[in-house]
N, C-alpha and C positions, 0 to 999 in steps of 0.2 A: 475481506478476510474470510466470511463465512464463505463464499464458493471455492475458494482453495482448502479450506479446514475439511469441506466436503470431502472434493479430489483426491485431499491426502484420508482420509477415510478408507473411502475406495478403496486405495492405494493397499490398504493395511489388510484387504483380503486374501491376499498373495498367499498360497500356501505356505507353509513353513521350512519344506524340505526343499521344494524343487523351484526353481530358479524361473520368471515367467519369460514367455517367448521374445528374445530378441526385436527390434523394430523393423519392420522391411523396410526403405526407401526404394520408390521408382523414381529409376534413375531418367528415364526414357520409357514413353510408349506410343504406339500408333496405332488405330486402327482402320488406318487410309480412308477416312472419312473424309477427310481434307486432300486424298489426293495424295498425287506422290510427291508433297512439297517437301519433305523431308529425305528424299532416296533421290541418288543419282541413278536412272534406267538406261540399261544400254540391250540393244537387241530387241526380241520381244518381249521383257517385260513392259508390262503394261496396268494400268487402274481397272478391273473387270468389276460390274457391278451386274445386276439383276439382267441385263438385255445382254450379255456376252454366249457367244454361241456356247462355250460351253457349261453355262447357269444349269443348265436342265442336269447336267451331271455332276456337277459340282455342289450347286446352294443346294440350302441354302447355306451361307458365308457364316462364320462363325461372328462377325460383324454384320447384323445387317445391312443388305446392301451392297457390300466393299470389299477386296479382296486385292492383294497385287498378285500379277499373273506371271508365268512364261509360257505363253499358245499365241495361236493366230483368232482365239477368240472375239476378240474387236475389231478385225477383217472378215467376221460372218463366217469361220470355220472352225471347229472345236479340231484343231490339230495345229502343230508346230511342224511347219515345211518350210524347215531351213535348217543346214549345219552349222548356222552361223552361232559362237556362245552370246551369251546375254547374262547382263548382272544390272543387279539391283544392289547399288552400294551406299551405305547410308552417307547422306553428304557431311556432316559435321561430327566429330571424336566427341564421345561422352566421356568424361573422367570417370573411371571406378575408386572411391575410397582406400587409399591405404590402409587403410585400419580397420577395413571393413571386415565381419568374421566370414563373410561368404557374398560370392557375386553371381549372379546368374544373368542368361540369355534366355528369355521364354518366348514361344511362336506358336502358334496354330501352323497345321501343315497341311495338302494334300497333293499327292504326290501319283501322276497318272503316266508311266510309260512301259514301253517296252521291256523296260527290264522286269515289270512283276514285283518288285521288293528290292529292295537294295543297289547300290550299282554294279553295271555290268558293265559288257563290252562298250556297251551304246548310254545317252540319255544319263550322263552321269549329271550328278547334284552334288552342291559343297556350301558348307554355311562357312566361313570365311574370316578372319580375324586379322587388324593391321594396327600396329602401336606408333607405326610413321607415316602415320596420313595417309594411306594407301600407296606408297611406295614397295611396299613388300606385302604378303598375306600368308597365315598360316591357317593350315584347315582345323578348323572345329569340328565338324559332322559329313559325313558324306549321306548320302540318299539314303531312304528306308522304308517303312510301310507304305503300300500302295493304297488305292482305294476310297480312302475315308479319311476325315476329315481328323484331325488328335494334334496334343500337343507336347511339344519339345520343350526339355529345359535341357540347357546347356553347361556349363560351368564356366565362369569367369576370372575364378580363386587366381588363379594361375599370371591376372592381369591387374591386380589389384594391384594402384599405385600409378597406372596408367590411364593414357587417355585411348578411346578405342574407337577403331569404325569397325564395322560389320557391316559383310555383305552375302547374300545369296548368289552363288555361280550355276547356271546350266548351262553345259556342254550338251549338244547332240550327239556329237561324233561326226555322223554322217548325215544325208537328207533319207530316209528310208524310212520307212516302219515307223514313221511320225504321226500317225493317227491318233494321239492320244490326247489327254487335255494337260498333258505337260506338268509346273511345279504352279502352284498358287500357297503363298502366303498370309496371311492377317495374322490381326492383334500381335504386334511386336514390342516387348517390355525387355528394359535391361533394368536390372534392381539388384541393391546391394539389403545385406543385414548390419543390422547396427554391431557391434562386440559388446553390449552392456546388457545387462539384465537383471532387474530388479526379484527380490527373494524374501524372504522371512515378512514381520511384523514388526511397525516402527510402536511406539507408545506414545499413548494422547497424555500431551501436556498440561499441565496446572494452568495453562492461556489458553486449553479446549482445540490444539493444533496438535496433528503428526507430522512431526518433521520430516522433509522427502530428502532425498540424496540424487542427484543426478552426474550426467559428465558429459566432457566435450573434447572432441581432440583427438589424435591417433594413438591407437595401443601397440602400434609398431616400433620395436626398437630401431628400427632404421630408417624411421619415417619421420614428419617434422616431430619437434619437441616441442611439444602443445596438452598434452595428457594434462586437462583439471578435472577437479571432483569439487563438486559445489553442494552443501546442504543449506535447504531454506528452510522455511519458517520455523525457523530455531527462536526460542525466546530472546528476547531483546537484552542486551549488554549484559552476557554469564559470558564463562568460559567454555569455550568449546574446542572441539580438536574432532578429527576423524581416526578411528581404528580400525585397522584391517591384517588381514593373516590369510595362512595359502587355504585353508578349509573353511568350509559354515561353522555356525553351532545352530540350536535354539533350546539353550539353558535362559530356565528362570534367572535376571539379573535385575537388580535396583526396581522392581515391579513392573517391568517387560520382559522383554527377550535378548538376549546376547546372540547376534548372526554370526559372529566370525569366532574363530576358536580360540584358543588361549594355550602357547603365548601370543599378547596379539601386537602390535608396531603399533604407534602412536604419533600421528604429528602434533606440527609444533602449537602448542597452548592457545589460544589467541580471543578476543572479546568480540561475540558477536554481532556485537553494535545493533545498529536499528535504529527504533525509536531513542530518544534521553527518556531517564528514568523521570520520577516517578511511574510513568505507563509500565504498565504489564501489559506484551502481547510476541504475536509472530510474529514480526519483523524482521528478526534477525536471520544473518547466514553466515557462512563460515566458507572459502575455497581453499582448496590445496592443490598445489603443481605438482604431480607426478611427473618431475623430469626423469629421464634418461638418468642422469647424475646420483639421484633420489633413488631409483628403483636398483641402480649396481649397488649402493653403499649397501643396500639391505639384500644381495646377494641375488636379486629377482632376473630368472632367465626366461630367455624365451621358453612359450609352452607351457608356463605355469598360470595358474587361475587365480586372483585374488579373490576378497573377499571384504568389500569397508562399510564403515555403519558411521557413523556420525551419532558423538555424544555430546550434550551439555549439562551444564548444569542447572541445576529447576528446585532455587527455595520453598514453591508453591507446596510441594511434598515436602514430607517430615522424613528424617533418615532413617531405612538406609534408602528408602526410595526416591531420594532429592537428584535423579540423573531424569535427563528427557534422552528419546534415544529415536532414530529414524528406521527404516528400512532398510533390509541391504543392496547392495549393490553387489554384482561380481561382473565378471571379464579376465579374457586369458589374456597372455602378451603375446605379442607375434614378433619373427626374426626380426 
């Protein structure tokens, strides 16, 4: 109990106003350290590490070491002489989060041809995207900076709910003017954002705990119907409920803070059990299912932001301060 009373301490440093940073999850990353066990390679690409002819103008690799290529680098020539296309297709579909608030594609790039910058006639580049196993591809990014070494983020928003492959395409065009050290990639991350974000200031309980509020589930109206909101170390067997409304607050309320504005929706009553009494402590929690069902009765459309805090009740204070109250929570809904 003392290392979570900690955490939720912590927790309570949250400024008041602003909502803190959503969670990344990496969904997928590589840094071909291991090789191209994860990429299907067709053509010249290839695993380029420290001894590739073209190392001297390339490294060093933003991984050290490791780099996947498309050159004749690993046949002893810093040029691609051939018009033949080559892809590096990732062999297995990552799911992106339905619920997720944002998806991205991140890559290290460098990018050596004919064209100078961007695509042209010749030496074209295409980052690539397939929601059916690679039966179809739609382009992401065509070619761009030349020269140096930088990195791409892409946008994924657009696939959320899907499962995806990506791949890198170089076309030549032709065999000419291939003197260059072609397209080399590293460090390849697909990562989503969590849609939750914690805000305001919970209040330390008469059992020496801040109650936290978390969730789990999709915030998609059209995705599974899984949306819970869970508060723990809530005191052991009071009544507890979650309140929530479309804005913040942080008014002085019961000797904390009120996060969410007023009027505010209330669910349903319930005991947060835990330990049996006589004990006094954090034990207790409280979930609610944000269904689909649940969020129409109370009018909630896509594109709106809630806002919930989790209240109980706490004899330990004298009234009117006899309420424990958690952190907030907020998240938008998506179509």
């Amino acid at each position: 109990m003392k290392l979570n009373c900690i955490a939720a301490l912590a927790l309570s440093t949250v400024a008041l106003s602003a909502p803190t940073r959503a969670q990344t999850t990496t969904l997928f990353a590589d840094d071909f350290s291991a090789g191209l066990a994860q990429w299907t390679p067709t053509g010249r690409w290839h695993l380029a590490d420290d001894n590739d002819a073209c190392a001297p103008n390339t490294a060093p690799y933003p991984s050290p070491g490791f780099c996947a290529a498309f050159n004749d680098g690993n046949f002893g020539v810093c040029a691609f002489q051939t018009a033949a296309v080559g892809r590096l297709s990732l062999a297995q579909a990552i799911a992106i989060p339905a619920g997720a608030s944002s998806a991205r594609l991140r890559f290290m790039t460098y990018e050596d041809t004919e064209c100078g910058g961007g695509n042209c006639g010749w030496d074209h580049r295409f980052v690539e995207v397939s929601t059916d196993n690679g039966t179809t591809w739609a382009v992401l990014a065509t070619g761009a900076a030349e020269g140096l070494w930088y990195e791409r983020v892409l946008s994924l928003d657009a696939y959320r709910g899907a499962s995806v492959r990506i791949r890198f395409r170089f076309d030549p065009v032709d065999g000419w003017g291939n003197d260059y050290a072609g397209w080399l990639v590293a460090d390849v991350r697909i990562e989503s954002d969590s849609p939750f974000a914690g805000y305001c200031v919970g209040k330390l309980s008469s059992a020496n705990c801040i109650p936290t509020i978390e969730a789990t589930g999709d915030v998609s109206l059209s995705g599974p119907d899984d949306l819970v909101l869970t508060a723990r170390l809530l005191l052991n067997g009071v009544s507890s409920k979650l309140i929530w409304s479309r804005a913040p607050n942080t008014t002085p309320f019961h000797g904390g803070i009120l996060c969410v504005s007023i009027p505010a929706a209330r669910t349903t009553v319930r005991s947060s059990n835990g330990d049996a009494w006589p004990a006094a402590n954090c034990t207790g929690s409280y979930a609610f299912a944000f269904t689909h069902a649940y969020l129409a009765s109370h009018g909630v459309l896509a594109g709106e932001t809630l806002y919930v805090q989790a209240s109980t009740r706490d004899s330990g204070f004298a009234p009117p301060n006899n309420l424990s109250l958690s952190a907030g929570l907020t998240f938008t809904v998506l179509p």
